[in-house]
C-alpha positions as CSV (number, residue, x, y, z in Angstrom):
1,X,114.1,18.6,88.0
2,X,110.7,20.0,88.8
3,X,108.7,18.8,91.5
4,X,106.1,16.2,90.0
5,X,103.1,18.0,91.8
6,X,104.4,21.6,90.7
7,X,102.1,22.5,87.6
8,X,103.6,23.0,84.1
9,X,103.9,25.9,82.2
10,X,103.8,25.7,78.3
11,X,105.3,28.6,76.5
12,X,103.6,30.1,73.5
13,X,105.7,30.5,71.0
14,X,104.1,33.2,69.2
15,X,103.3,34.8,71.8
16,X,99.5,35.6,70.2
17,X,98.4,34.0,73.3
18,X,99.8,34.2,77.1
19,X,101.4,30.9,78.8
20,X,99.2,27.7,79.4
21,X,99.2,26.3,82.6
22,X,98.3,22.6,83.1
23,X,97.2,21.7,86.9
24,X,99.4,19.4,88.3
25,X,96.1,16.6,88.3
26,X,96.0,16.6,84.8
27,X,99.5,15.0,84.0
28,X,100.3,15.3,80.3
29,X,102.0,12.3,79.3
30,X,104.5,11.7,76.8
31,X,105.0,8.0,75.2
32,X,108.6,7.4,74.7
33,X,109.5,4.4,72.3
34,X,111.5,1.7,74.5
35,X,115.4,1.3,72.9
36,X,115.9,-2.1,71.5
37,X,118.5,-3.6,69.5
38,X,119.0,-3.0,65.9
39,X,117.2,-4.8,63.5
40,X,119.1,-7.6,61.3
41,X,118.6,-6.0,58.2
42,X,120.2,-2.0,59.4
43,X,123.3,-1.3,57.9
44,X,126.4,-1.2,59.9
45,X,127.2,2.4,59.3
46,X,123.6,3.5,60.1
47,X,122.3,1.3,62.5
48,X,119.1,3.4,62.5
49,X,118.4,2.5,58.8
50,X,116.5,-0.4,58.1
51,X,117.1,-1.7,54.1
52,X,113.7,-3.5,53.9
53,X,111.5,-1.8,56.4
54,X,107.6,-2.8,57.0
55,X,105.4,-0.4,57.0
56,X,103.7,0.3,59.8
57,X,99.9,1.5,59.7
58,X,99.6,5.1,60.9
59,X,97.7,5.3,64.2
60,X,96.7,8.9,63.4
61,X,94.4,7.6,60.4
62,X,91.4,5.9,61.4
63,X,90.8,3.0,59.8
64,X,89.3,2.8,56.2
65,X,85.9,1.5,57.3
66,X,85.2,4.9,59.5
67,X,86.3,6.8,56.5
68,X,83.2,5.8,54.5
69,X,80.6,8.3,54.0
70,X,77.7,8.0,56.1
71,X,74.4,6.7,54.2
72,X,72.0,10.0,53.0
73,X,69.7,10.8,56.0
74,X,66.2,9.9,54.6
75,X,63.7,12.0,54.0
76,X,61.3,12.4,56.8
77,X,58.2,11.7,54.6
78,X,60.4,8.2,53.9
79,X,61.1,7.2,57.2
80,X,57.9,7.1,59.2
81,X,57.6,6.8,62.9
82,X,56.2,3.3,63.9
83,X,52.5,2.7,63.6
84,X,51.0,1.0,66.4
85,X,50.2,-2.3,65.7
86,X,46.6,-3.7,65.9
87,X,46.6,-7.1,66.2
88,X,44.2,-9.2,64.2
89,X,40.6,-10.5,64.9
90,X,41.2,-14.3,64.7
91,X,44.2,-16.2,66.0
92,X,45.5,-18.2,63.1
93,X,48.3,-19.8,65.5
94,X,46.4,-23.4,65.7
95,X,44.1,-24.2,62.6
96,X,42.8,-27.7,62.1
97,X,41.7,-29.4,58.9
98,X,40.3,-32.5,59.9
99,X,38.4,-33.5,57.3
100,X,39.3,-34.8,53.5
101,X,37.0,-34.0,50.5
102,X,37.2,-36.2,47.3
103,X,35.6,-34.0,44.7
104,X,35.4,-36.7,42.0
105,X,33.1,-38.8,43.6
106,X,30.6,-36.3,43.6
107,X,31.5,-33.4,40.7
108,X,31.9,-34.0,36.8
109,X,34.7,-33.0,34.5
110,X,33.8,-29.9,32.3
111,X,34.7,-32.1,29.8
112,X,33.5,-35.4,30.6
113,X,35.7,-37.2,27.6
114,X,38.5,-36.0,30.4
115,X,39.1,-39.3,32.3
116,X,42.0,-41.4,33.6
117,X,43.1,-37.1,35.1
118,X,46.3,-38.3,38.2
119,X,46.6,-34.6,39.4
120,X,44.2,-32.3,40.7
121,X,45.6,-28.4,40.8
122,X,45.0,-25.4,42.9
123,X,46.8,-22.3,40.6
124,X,47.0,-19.9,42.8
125,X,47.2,-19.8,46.6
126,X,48.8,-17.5,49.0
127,X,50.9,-17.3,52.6
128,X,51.6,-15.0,55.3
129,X,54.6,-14.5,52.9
130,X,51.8,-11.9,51.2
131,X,48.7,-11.1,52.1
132,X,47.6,-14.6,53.2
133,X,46.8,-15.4,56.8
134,X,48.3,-19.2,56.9
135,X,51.3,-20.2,57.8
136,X,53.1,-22.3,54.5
137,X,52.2,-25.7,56.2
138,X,48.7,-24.7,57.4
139,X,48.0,-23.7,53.3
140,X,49.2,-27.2,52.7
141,X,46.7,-28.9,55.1
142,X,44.0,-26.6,53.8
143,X,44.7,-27.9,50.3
144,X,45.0,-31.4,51.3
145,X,41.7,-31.5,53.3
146,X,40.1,-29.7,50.3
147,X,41.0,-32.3,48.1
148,X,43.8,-31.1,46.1
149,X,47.2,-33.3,45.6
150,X,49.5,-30.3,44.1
151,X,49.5,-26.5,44.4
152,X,50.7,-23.4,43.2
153,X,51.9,-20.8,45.7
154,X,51.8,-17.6,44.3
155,X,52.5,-14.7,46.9
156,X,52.5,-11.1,45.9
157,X,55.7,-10.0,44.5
158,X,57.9,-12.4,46.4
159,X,58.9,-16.5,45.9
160,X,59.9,-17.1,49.3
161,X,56.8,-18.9,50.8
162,X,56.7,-20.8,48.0
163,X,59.9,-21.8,48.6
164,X,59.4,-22.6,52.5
165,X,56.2,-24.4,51.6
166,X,58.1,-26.5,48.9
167,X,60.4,-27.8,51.4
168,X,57.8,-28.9,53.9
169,X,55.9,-30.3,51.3
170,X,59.3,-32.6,50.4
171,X,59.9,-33.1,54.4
172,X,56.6,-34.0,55.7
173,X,53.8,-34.0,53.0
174,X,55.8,-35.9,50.1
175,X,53.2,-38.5,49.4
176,X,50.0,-35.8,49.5
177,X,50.9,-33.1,47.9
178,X,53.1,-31.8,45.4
179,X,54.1,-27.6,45.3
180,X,54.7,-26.0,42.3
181,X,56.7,-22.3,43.2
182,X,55.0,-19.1,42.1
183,X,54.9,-15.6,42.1
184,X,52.1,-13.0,41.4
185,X,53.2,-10.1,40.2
186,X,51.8,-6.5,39.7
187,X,49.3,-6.5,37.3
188,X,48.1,-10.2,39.0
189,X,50.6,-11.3,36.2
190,X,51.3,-15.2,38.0
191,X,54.7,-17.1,36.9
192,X,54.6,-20.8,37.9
193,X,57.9,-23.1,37.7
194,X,60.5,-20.7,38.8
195,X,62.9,-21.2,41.7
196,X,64.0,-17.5,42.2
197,X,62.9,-13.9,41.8
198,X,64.5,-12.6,38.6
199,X,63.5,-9.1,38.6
200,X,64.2,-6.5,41.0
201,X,62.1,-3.8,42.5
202,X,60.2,-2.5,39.9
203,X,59.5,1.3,40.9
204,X,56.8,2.5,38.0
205,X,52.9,2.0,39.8
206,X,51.9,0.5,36.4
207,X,54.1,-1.4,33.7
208,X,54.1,-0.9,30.2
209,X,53.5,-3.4,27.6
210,X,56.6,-3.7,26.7
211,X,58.4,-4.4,30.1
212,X,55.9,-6.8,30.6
213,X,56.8,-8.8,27.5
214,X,59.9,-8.5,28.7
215,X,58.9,-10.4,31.8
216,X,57.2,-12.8,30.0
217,X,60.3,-13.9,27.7
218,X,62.5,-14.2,30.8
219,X,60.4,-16.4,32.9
220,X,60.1,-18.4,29.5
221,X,64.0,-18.6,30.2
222,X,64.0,-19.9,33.0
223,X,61.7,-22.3,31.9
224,X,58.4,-21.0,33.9
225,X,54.8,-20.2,32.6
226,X,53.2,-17.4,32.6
227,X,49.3,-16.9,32.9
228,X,46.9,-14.0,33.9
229,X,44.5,-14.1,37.1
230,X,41.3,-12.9,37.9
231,X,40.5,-10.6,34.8
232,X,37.0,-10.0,35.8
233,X,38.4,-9.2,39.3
234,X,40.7,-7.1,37.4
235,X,38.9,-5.0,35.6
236,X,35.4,-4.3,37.7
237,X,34.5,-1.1,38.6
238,X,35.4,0.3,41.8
239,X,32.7,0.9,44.9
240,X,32.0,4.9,44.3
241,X,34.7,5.1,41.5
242,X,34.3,5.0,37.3
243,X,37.8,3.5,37.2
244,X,38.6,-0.1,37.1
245,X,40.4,-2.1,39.9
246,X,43.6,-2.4,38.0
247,X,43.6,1.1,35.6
248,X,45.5,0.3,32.1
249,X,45.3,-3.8,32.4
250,X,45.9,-5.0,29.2
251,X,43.4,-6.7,27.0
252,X,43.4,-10.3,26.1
253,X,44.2,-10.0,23.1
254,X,47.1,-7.6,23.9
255,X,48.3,-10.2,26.8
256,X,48.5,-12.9,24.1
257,X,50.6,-11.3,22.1
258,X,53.1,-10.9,24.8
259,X,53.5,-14.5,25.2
260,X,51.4,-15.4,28.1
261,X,50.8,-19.0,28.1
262,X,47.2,-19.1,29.8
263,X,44.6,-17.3,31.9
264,X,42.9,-18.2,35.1
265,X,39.5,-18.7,34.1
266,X,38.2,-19.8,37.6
267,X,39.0,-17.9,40.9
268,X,37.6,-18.6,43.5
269,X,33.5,-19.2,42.5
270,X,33.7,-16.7,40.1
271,X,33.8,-18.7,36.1
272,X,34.8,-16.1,33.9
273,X,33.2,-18.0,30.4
274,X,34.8,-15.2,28.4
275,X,38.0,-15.8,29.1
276,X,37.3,-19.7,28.8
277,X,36.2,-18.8,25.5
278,X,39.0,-17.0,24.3
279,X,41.2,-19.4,25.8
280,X,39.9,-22.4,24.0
281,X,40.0,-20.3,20.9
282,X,43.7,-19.4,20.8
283,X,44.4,-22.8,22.3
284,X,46.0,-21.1,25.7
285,X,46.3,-22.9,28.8
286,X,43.2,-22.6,31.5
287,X,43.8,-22.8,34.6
288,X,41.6,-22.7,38.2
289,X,42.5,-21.1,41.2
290,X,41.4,-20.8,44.7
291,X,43.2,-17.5,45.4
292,X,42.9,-18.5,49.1
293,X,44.0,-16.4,52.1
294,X,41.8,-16.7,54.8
295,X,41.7,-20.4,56.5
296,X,37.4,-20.4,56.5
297,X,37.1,-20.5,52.9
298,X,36.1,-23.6,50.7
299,X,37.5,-24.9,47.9
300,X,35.5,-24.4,45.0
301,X,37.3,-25.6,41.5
302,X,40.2,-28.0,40.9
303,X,42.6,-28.2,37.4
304,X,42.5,-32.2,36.1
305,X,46.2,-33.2,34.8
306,X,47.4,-35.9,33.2
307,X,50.9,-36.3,34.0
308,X,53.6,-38.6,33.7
309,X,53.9,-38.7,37.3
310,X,53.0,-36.4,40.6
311,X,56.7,-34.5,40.2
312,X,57.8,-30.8,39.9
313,X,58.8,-31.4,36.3
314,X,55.8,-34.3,35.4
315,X,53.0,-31.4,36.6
316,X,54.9,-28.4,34.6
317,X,54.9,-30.4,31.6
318,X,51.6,-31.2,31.7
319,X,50.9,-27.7,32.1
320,X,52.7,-27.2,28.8
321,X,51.0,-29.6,27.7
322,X,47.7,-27.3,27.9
323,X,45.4,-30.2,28.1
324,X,43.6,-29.7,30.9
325,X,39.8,-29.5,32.6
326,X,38.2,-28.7,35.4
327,X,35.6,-30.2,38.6
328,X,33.9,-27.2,39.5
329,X,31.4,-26.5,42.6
330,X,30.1,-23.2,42.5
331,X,28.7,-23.8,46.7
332,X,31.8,-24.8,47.5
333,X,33.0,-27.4,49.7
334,X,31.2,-28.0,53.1
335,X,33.8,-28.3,55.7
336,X,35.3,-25.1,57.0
337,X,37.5,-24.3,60.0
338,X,36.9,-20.7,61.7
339,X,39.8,-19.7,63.5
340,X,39.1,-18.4,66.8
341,X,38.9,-14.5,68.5
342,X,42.4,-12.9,69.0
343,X,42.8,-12.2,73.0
344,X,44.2,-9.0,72.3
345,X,42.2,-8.0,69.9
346,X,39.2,-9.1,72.4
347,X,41.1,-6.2,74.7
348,X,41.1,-3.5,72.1
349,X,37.9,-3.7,71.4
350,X,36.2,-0.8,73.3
351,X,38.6,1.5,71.8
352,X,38.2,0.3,67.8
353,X,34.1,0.4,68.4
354,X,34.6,3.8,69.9
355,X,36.5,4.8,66.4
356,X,33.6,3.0,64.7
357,X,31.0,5.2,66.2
358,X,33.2,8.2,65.3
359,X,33.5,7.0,61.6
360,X,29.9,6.7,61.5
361,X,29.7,10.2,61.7
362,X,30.9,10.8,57.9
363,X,29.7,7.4,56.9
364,X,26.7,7.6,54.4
365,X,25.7,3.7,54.5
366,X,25.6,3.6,58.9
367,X,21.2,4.6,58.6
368,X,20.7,7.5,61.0
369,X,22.7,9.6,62.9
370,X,23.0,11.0,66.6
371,X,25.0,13.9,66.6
372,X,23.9,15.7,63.7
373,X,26.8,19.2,64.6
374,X,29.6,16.8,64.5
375,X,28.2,14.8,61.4
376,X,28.1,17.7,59.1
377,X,31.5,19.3,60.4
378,X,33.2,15.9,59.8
379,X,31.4,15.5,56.5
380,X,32.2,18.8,55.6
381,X,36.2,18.5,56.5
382,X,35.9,14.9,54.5
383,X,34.8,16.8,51.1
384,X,37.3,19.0,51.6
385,X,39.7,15.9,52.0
386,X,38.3,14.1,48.5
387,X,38.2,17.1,46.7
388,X,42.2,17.9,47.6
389,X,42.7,13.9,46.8
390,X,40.8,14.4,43.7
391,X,42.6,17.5,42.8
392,X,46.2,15.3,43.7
393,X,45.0,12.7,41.6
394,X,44.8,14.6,38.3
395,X,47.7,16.4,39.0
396,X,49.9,13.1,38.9
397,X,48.3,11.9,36.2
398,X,49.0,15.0,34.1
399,X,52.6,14.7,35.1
400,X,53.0,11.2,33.9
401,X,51.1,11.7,30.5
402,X,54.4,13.9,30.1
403,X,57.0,11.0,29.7
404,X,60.0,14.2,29.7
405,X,58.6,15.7,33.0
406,X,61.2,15.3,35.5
407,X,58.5,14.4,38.1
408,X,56.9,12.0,36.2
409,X,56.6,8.7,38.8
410,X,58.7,6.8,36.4
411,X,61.4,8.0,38.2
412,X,60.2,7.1,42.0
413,X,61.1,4.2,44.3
414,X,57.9,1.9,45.1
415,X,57.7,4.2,48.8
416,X,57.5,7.6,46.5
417,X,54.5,5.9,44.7
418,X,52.7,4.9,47.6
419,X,53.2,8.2,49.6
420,X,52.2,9.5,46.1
421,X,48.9,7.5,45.5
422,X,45.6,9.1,46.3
C-alpha cells in the first residue's frame, strides 16, 4: 500500500504523452458507493437487478433550465449607457388645492336650453403614468378644486394610472368625483370606458387607416368610445418646419368613417369651432378637455351630462347618449397652485446656465453675441448637423414609400424608430 504522502503517478495509456504526476497536496479522490442491502424488488438470482428501477437524474447533465440558450446580446445602439438624470425645476411632492370653483354660478351653457345637466366632465387629463407631473390623487384634487365631479384619465399609450386613480377615487374621493379609464393613443386617438390595454406594442411611427379602424371596432368591443383630441393641435405647423405636428393625421371626414364616436372640440382654451361644426353636423359626440399636466394650470371648459346617476356606466351612457354641452371660460379659472423650486435642481443650476450660455452660441433668437469665433464655428458645425438630419430624413422617407423595401420602418421595434427619427 503506498504511503498517503508519496505522490501518484498516472500512466498514459497511449503513451502520446509521458506519466502525470499528482503532488501528494492535491489528493484525487475517488467516491465509492456505500454497499447496502438489496432492494425488495431484485430478483433472487441477480440480486443486482432491480425489476422496476427509478430512474435516477444524471448528475453529469446540468439541469434543463442552464441548458436554455442565452437571450441575443443587444445591439449596442439598443442598449444605451444610463443618462444622467436631471432632476426637475419644481417639486411636485406636496401640491395643495385649497380652493373649490363652481363654474355654474358664474358661466352659461353653450346651449342655454341645456339645464337640469348632474355631471360636469373633464375628457382628457394626464399622470405621472405619462407625461403628466401629478401624482393620480393630486390630478384628482386638481379636478375637484377646479370644479369638476368626473374625469377621464387618458395617459399616453398606457391605462395604468387610470387604473390607480380609479381606485383612489372609489377609496377616498367616492362622493366627489367619479373616474372614467382612458387611454390616448398615437395619433392623440383617446379611448374612454375600457378597463385594459388591448393592443400591444405597435412598432410602425405612424398607423394606417386601416389599423386604426381596426382599433376603433375593438374598443367598440369592449364596449369603449372612441374620440379624436386636439386636431388643431394636431395639425399646426411646426416652429421652423413646413410639416405639421402629427404628419399624415387623418381628416375628419376620413376619422368618421372609421367609426370614431366624437372629437374634442375644446382643449385646453383653445375652441376649435370647425370641428364643433362638423361635429354637430354628423351628430358625433363633443367633448371638452383640460389636457392637464402641470399642477399651475386652470381649468378652462367643463362637458354638461345628464345622467342617470354619477356611476361608471350612468356617465358612459350618457356619453353615448351624445347629448352634451359645454361651460366654457376662455381666462380660465383664478386659483392656481405653483409648486415650489426643486433643491437639487436649485444645486445644478450653475452648471445648466453655463450650458445655456454655450447654446446661445448657435442660438439665433438669444439678441447679441459675445464670442463671435466660437459662434460661427458652432453654427457652422450645427448646419452641418441639420443638413446630415435633413439628408437622414428623406432617406427614410424614400425607404418607406417602398412598402417591399426590406428597411422600410414597418419592420422596426418602437426603439429602432426613435433611434431612427430625425
Amino acid at each position: 500500500m503506498a504511503d498517503a504522502n508519496e505522490p501518484v503517478t498516472r500512466s498514459n495509456e497511449d503513451n502520446s504523452s509521458p506519466d502525470v504526476v499528482i503532488p501528494a497536496d492535491t489528493h484525487e479522490t475517488v467516491e465509492t458507493a456505500p454497499i447496502q442491502d438489496p432492494p425488495s424488488g431484485a430478483s433472487s438470482d441477480n440480486p443486482t437487478t432491480v425489476e422496476n428501477p427509478t430512474p435516477q437524474p444524471d448528475s453529469s447533465v446540468p439541469p434543463a433550465d442552464i441548458l436554455q440558450p442565452l437571450p441575443p446580446q443587444l445591439p449596442r445602439w439598443m442598449n444605451p449607457t444610463p443618462k444622467l438624470h436631471v432632476p426637475e425645476r419644481s417639486d411636485y411632492s406636496h401640491l395643495e388645492f385649497n380652493w373649490k370653483v363652481n363654474p355654474a354660478s358664474y358661466l352659461t351653457p353653450m346651449d342655454n336650453t341645456f339645464v337640469d345637466y348632474n355631471i360636469l366632465l373633464d375628457g382628457h387629463s394626464h399622470t405621472t403614468f405619462s407625461d403628466g407631473r401629478m401624482k393620480p390623487e393630486q390630478l384628482l384634487q386638481w379636478a375637484i378644486a377646479n370644479g369638476y365631479n368626473a374625469i377621464v384619465v387618458s395617459d399616453h399609450n398606457t391605462i395604468e394610472g387610470a387604473l390607480e386613480a380609479q381606485k383612489i377615487a372609489n377609496e377616498k374621493y367616492n362622493n366627489q368625483i367619479t373616474v372614467i379609464p382612458g387611454m390616448e393613443y398615437r395619433i392623440h386617438m383617446q379611448f374612454i370606458g375600457i378597463q385594459s390595454n388591448p393592443f400591444g406594442p405597435f412598432n410602425k411611427p405612424y398607423p394606417t387607416n386601416e389599423e386604426l379602424k381596426n382599433m376603433i371596432d375593438q374598443v367598440h368591443e369592449m364596449g369603449g368610445l372612441v374620440t379624436v383630441n386636439h386636431i388643431p393641435w394636431s395639425n399646426k405647423t411646426e416652429w421652423r418646419y413646413h410639416d405639421p405636428t402629427l404628419p399624415n393625421h387623418p381628416t375628419r371626414d376620413e376619422l368618421y368613417e372609421m367609426g370614431v364616436d366624437g372629437f374634442e372640440i375644446i382643449n385646453g382654451n383653445v375652441f376649435d369651432f370647425e370641428t364643433y361644426v362638423f361635429a354637430k353636423k354628423h351628430q358625433s359626440l363633443a367633448i371638452s378637455g383640460s389636457d392637464v399636466h402641470h399642477p399651475s394650470e386652470g381649468a378652462y371648459a367643463w362637458t354638461l351630462l345628464k345622467a342617470a346617476n354619477r356611476t361608471v356606466e350612468g356617465i358612459m351612457s350618457a356619453l353615448k347618449g351624445k347629448a352634451t354641452s359645454f361651460l366654457f371660460d376662455a381666462t380660465g379659472t383664478r386659483p392656481r397652485y405653483y409648486p415650489a423650486d426643486n433643491k437639487e435642481y436649485l444645486a445644478l443650476l450653475p452648471i445648466t446656465a453655463l450650458a445655456n450660455v454655450f447654446a446661445s452660441f448657435y442660438d439665433d433668437y438669444r439678441g447679441m453675441y459675445s464670442f463671435q469665433v466660437m459662434r460661427k464655428v458652432v453654427k457652422f458645425m450645427y448646419a452641418r448637423y441639420k443638413k446630415f438630419r435633413n439628408d437622414r430624413r428623406g432617406h427614410w422617407r424614400r425607404l418607406d414609400a417602398d412598402e417591399q423595401n426590406p428597411y422600410n420602418r414597418e419592420y422596426y421595434t418602437d426603439m429602432d424608430v426613435i433611434d431612427m427619427e430625425p
